[in-house]
Structures are given as structure tokens and as C-alpha cells.
N, C-alpha and C positions, 0 to 999 in steps of 0.2 A: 876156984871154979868159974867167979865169972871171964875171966879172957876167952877160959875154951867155948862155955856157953856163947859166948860174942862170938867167936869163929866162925862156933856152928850157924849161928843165923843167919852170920854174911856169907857162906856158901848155900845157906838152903834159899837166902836172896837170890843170888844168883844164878843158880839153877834154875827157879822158878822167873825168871825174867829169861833165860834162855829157851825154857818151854814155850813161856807167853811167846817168846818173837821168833819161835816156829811156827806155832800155831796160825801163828799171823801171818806169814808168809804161805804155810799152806793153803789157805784159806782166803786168800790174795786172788784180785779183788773182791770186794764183799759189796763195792758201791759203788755207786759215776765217780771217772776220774774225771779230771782236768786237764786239758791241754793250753798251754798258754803258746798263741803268738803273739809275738812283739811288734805287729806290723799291723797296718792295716786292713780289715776282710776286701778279699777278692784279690788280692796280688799272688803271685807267684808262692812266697812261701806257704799264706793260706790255705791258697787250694792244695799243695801237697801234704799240707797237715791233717785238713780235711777228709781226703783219702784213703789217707793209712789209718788214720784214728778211725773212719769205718770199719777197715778192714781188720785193723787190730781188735776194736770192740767184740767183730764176732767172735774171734778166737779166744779171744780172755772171756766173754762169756756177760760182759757189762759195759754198758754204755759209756764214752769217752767224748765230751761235750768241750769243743774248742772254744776258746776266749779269744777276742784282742785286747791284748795292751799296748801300744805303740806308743812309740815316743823315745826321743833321747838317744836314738842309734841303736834301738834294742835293750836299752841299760833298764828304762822301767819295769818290763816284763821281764829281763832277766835277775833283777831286784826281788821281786816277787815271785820270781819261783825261788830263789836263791834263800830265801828266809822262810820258806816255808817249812811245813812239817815232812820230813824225810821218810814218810811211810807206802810215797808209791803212788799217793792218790793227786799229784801235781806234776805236772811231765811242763817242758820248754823245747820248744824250734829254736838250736843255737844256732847258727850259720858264722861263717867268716869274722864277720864282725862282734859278735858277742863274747866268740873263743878266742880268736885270732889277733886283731886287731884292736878291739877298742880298747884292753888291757897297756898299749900303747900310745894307742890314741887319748886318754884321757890321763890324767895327772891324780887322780883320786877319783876311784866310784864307790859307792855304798857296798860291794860285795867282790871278791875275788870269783874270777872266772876257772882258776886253776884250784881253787881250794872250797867252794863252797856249790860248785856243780859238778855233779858226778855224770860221766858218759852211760849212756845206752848202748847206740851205737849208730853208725852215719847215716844217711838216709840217700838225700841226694846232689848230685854235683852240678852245676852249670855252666859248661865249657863257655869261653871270653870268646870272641872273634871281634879281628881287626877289621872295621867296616869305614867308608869313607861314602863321601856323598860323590853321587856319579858325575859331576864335573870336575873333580879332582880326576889330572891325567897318572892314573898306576894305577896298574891291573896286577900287581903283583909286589912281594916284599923289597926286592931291587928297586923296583921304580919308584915307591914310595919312598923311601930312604931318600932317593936321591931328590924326590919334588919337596919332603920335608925339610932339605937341607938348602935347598934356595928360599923358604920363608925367611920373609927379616925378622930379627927379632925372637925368633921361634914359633913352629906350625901349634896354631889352638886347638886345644882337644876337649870334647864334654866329657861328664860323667852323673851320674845318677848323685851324685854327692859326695862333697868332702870325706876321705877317710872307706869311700866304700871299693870294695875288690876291683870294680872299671876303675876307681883313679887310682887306686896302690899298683894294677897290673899295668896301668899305660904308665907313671913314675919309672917302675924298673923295665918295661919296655925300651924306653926313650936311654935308660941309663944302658943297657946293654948294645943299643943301634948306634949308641952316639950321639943321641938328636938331642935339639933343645926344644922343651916344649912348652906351653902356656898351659895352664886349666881352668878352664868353664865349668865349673860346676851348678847342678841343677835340682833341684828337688823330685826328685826322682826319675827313674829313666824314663817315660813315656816321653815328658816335657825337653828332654836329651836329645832320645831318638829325632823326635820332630824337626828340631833345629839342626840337624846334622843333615835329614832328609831333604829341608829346606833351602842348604847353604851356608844358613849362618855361623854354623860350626863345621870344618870338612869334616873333619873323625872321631871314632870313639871307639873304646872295647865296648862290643853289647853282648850280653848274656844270649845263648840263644833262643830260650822263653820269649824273648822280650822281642830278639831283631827276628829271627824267621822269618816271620810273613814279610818285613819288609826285606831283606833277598830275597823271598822266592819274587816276590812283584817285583824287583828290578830297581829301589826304589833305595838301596843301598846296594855297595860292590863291599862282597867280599876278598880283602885282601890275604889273609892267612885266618888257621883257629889255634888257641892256646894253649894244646894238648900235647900229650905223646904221640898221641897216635890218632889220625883221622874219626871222626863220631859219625857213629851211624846217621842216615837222614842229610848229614852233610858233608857225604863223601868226596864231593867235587872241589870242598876247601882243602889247600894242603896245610896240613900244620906249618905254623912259624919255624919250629926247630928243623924241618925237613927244607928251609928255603934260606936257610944257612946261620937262623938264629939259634943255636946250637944250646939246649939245654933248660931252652924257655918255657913253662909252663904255669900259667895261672887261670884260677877260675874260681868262681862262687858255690860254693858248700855248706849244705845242711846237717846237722845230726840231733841224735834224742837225747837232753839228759834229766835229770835228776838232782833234788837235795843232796849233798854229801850226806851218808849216813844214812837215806837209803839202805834197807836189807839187800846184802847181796840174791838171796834166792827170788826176790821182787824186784830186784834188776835182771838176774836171769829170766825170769817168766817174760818181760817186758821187750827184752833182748830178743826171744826168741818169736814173739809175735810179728815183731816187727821185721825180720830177716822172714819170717813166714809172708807177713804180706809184701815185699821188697820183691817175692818171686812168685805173683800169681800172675796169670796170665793179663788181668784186666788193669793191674797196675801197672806192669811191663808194658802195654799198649798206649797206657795215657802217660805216664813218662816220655816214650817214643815220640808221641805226637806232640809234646812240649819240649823237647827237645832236650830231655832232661837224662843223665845216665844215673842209673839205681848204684850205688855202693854200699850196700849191706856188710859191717863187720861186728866183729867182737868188739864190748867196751873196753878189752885191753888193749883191743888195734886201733879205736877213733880217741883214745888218749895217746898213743903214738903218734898218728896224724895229725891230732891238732895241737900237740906240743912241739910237731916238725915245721905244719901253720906259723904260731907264732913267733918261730925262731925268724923265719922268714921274713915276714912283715913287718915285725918290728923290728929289722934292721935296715928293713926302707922307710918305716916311719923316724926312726932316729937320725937316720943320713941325710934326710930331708928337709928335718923338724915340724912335718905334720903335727899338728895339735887339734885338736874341739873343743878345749876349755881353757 
């Protein structure tokens, strides 16, 4: 009799652990979550975190209290969400680099980005544009080609930093035109942009958060943007692939994830806030004017996408032998 008695208790076990983690899911949230950025407050990723974490607050019904943890290329904070407790109440801003890249870029991190963070689902994207400083002579993708190919030695390019989306997008830029290039790397874009706006560097891919205002003031030329298809707000840029670099696309991308293990119906709830607030009017508007496109999808589509990311990247981080450690 006792095997059966054993049976029975390890099915009425786990029955009763599958009520419990309904219940729980029903009843989702019950208290403040957490938002981790991995960045500094006030940048780009912040404020879009900040955002939606209001506007998701409303609609889950409880408060969602952003954190920074910065440092390490995003590894810390994505560290610390990655180890945390999988119940919903710890959320992470992954971008480019957390999903994408630094699984390549680094030689060993404390947590898998493929196995130990679970998608939400994407948030938002920020188209590259080819910008140079307005003493460089080209006003378009031909001419630049051609003034990059009389630098000796190879034309200098900045970026926000080693290993970030502006220096992996000008890498296979430079590989697809032909060019040879140097990089100048910077501790983040503001200190980038400047020196490019200055002279000391002619070019860069800048996000368009960052460079806007300086095209709209004149104070960089835009030569192509990094998309498929022209972006709103900067309709007067042609895409690169339309000016005969056929195929080229790259740009800086955010999404929401999660602990692996994570309840699915507490990732669906979370999912659905966030595609809820991706399409109100008033986040559609401050998007617009950061120059930012909303991509709202399923967590089964931003795990397609950034396992299409990755293929990506780390095959120009390989070919290259980018490393950070």
C-alpha cells in the first residue's frame, strides 16, 4: 500500500502547486514591481522605460517603480534580473546589446541571455543614420564612398562605444561599401556626437534620439538612414538601401523581459499591457518626437527577432574579433 499512498500524494502535490500558481497568476500583481534599467537615469533607454512603466502601472492596476543598475554594457542589471525570482515582480530593458551582442561580445557572463531571460515583448527601435560633419564634401551615399576612399590609411568613425549597435552597424557598413575604416570610440554618444559636430571625427551612425536636433540645426549632414523604409519625422533622409546599399539595415532595439520561468499567464498579462500602452495616443506622440518607432509584438515574435539579432551580430563580431573582455 505504501507506493500507491506515495502516488497519491505526489499528484495531490502537484495539483495543489498547480492551483497555487493559478491563483497567483490570477491575482497578478498583488504589489510594486520592479523595473530594472541597466543604464543610467535620464538617457534614452530610461525615459522610455519610465513611460510605459506609467502607463502600464495603470492598467495592471499597481505601481511599477524603475531602478538603475548600470554598468558592464548592461551585464549588471541584466545579472540581477536574470537571478532573480520568476514570479513577474522584476521586469529588465534588454536592448541590442544585452540580447544581441554582448553574448558575443563577452567570453563568459554570470547569466545566459538566451536561457535565463524570458521575452515580453519589444518595445522600441531606433533607426542608425549615416551623419558626417558638414565639412566633409558628400551630400549623399555615392559621394561619400567616394571621399571615404581617398582617406589614407582609412576614414575615422566615432561611436558611443565599443561593441555598441553605432560601431557593429558602421563595421558591416564599411564591409558591405568596401571601405576601410578606423574607430574612435567614446563613452557614450553625447561625447561622440560632439566631436564629430566639431571636426575631430567626420562620421558616425547616430541613433536618432540622440542626433535629431543636431540635423534639424544643420550642425550635422545627414547622408542616408538605416532602415527599410524611410521613418517618419525623417522623411527627407533616403534610406541607404534605396541609394544602392542594397539590403542594409541596422538600428538600436529595446524589449521587455523576464526571469525564465516566469508564469506564462503573468507574462501574458504583462504582454498585453505593454502592447496596450505601445498604442495610446500620448506615447505614440513622445515616441514621434524622440524619433523613436514603437514595435509592439508577441513574446513569441521578439524571441524570433532577437534570435535573428544575434545571428546577426555575432557574425560581425566574430569576423572582426571584437571582444570586452
Amino acid at each position: 500500500m505504501r507506493p500507491f499512498t506515495t502516488l497519491i500524494r505526489q499528484l495531490l502535490s502537484v495539483c495543489l502547486l498547480a492551483v497555487a500558481a493559478t491563483a497567483s497568476a490570477q491575482s497578478y500583481p498583488a504589489r510594486t514591481i520592479e523595473w530594472v534599467v541597466p543604464y543610467p537615469a535620464g538617457g534614452g533607454t530610461d525615459v522610455v522605460a519610465r513611460m510605459l512603466a506609467d502607463a502600464m502601472g495603470k492598467t495592471l492596476g499597481q505601481t511599477i517603480v524603475v531602478t538603475n543598475k548600470p554598468g558592464a554594457a548592461t551585464n549588471i542589471g541584466a545579472d540581477y534580473v536574470a537571478h532573480a525570482k520568476a514570479d513577474g515582480y522584476t521586469l529588465l530593458s534588454a536592448d541590442t546589446g544585452t540580447l544581441a551582442a554582448n553574448p558575443a561580445l563577452y567570453s563568459k557572463l554570470n547569466y545566459s541571455a538566451e536561457k535565463d531571460l524570458a521575452p515580453v515583448g519589444l518595445m522600441a527601435r531606433f533607426p542608425l543614420i549615416l551623419v558626417v560633419n558638414t565639412k566633409v564634401p558628400a551630400k549623399n551615399l555615392k559621394e561619400f564612398i567616394a571621399w571615404a576612399k581617398t582617406q589614407s590609411g582609412g576614414a575615422n568613425f566615432a561611436s558611443p562605444g565599443s561593441g555598441s549597435p553605432h560601431h557593429l552597424a558602421t563595421i558591416l557598413f564599411g564591409e558591405q561599401a568596401g571601405l576601410k575604416l578606423m574607430h574612435i570610440p567614446y563613452r557614450g554618444a553625447a561625447p561622440a556626437i560632439q566631436d564629430v559636430v566639431s571636426g575631430q571625427v567626420p562620421f558616425m551612425f547616430v541613433d536618432t534620439a540622440s542626433g535629431s536636433s543636431f540635423i534639424a540645426a544643420g550642425k550635422l549632414r545627414a547622408i542616408g538612414i538605416a532602415s527599410a523604409q524611410r521613418v517618419k519625422n525623417f522623411d527627407s533622409i533616403p534610406t541607404l538601401a534605396e541609394q544602392g546599399l542594397k539590403g542594409f539595415e541596422a538600428s538600436a532595439w529595446q524589449g521587455l523581459v523576464v526571469p525564465t520561468g516566469t508564469p506564462p499567464d503573468v507574462v501574458a498579462k504583462l504582454n498585453k499591457a505593454l502592447v496596450q500602452a505601445l498604442g495610446t495616443t500620448e506615447i505614440k506622440a513622445r515616441f514621434q518626437a524622440l524619433g523613436l518607432e514603437a514595435i509592439p509584438s508577441t513574446p513569441t515574435q521578439m524571441a524570433g527577432y532577437t534570435e535573428s539579432e544575434r545571428k546577426k551580430w555575432g557574425a560581425v563580431i566574430h569576423a572582426n574579433g571584437i571582444k570586452l573582455d
